[in-house]
C-alpha atoms as a printed R data frame, in Angstrom:
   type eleno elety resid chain resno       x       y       z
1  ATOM     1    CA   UNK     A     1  -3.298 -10.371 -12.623
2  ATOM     2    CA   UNK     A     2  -4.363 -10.946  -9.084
3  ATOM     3    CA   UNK     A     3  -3.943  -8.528  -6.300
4  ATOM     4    CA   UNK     A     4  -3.548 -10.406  -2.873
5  ATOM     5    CA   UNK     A     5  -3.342  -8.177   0.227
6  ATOM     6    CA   UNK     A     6  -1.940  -9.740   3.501
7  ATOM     7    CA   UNK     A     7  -1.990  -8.319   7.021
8  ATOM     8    CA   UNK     A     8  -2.900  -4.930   7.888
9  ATOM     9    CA   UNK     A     9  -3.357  -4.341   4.105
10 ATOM    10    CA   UNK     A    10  -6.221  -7.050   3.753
11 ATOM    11    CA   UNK     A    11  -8.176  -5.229   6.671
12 ATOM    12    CA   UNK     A    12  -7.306  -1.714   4.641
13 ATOM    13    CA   UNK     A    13  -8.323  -3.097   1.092
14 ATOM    14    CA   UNK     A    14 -11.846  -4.621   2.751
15 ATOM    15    CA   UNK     A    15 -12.426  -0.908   4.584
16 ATOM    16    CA   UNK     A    16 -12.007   0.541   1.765
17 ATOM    17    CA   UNK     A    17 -14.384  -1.511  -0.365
18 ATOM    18    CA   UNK     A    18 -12.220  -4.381  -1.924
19 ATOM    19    CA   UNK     A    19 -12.239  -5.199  -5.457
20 ATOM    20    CA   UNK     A    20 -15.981  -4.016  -6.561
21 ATOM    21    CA   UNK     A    21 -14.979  -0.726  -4.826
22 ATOM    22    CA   UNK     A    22 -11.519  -0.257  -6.730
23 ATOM    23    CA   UNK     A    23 -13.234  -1.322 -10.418
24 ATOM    24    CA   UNK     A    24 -16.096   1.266  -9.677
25 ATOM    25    CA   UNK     A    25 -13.362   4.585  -8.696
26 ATOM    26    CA   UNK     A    26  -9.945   3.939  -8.447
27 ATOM    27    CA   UNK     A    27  -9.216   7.329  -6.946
28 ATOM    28    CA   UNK     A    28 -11.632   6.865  -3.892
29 ATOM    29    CA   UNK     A    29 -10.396   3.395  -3.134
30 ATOM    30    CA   UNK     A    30  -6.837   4.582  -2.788
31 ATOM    31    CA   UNK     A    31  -7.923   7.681  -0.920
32 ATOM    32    CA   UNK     A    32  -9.332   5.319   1.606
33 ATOM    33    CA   UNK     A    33  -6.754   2.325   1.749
34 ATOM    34    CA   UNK     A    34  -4.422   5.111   2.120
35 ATOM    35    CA   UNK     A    35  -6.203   6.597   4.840
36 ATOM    36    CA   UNK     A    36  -6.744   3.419   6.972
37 ATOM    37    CA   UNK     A    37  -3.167   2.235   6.841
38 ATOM    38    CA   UNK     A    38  -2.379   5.789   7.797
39 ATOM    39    CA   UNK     A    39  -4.507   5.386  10.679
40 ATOM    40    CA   UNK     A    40  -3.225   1.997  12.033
41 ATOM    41    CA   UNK     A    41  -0.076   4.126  11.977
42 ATOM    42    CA   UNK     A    42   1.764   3.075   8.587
43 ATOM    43    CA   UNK     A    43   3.952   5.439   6.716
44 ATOM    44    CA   UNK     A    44   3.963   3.464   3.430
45 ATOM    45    CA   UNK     A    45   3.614   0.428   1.698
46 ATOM    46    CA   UNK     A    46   5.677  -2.470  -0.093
47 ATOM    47    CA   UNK     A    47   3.979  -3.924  -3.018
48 ATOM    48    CA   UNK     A    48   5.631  -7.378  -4.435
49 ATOM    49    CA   UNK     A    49   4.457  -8.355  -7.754
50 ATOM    50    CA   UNK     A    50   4.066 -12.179  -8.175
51 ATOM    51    CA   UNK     A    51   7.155 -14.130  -8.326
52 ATOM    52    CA   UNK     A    52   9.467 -10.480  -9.993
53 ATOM    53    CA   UNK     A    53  12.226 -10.011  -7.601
54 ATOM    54    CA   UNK     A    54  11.353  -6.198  -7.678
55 ATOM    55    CA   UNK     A    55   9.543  -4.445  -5.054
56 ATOM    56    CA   UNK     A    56   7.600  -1.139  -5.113
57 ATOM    57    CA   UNK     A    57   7.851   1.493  -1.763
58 ATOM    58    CA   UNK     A    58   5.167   3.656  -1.629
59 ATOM    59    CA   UNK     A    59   5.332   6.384   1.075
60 ATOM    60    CA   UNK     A    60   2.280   8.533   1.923
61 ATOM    61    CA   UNK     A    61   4.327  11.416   3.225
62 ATOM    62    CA   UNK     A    62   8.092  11.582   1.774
63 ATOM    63    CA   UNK     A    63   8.741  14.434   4.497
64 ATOM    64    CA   UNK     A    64   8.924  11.801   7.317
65 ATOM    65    CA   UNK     A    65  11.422   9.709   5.470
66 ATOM    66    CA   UNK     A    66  14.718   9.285   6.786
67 ATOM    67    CA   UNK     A    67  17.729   7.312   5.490
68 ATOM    68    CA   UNK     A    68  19.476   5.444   8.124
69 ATOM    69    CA   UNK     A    69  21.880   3.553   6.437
70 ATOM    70    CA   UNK     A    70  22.807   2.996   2.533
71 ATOM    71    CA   UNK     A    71  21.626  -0.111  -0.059
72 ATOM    72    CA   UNK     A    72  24.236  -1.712  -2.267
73 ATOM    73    CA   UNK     A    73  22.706  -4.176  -5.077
């Protein structure tokens, strides 16, 4: 599988060390990505995998989430 950032997210992933960063500690690449999206003043992330019509929403802090309005599939 590939992982292609876009965006914000690119500039995140290369902060926090890209790929050779992820393969060598997981757990301190995501602390950082996590940290610089924080800091350009993100609340979460989407993640789209390849061509699946699901999606992923990752929020760093589910305390600031607020529902404004209701999904039907």
């Amino acid at each position: 599988m590939v992982i292609e950032f876009v965006g914000d997210a690119q500039k995140a992933d290369l902060q926090a060390g890209g790929t050779k960063a992820w393969i060598n500690n997981e757990t301190q690449w995501s602390q950082t990505f996590t940290k610089v999206l924080q800091q350009m003043g993100y609340d979460g992330v989407r993640v789209h995998v390849g061509n699946y019509k699901d999606l992923e929403v990752l929020i760093f802090n589910p305390s600031k989430l607020v529902v404004i309005g209701t999904f039907v599939a």
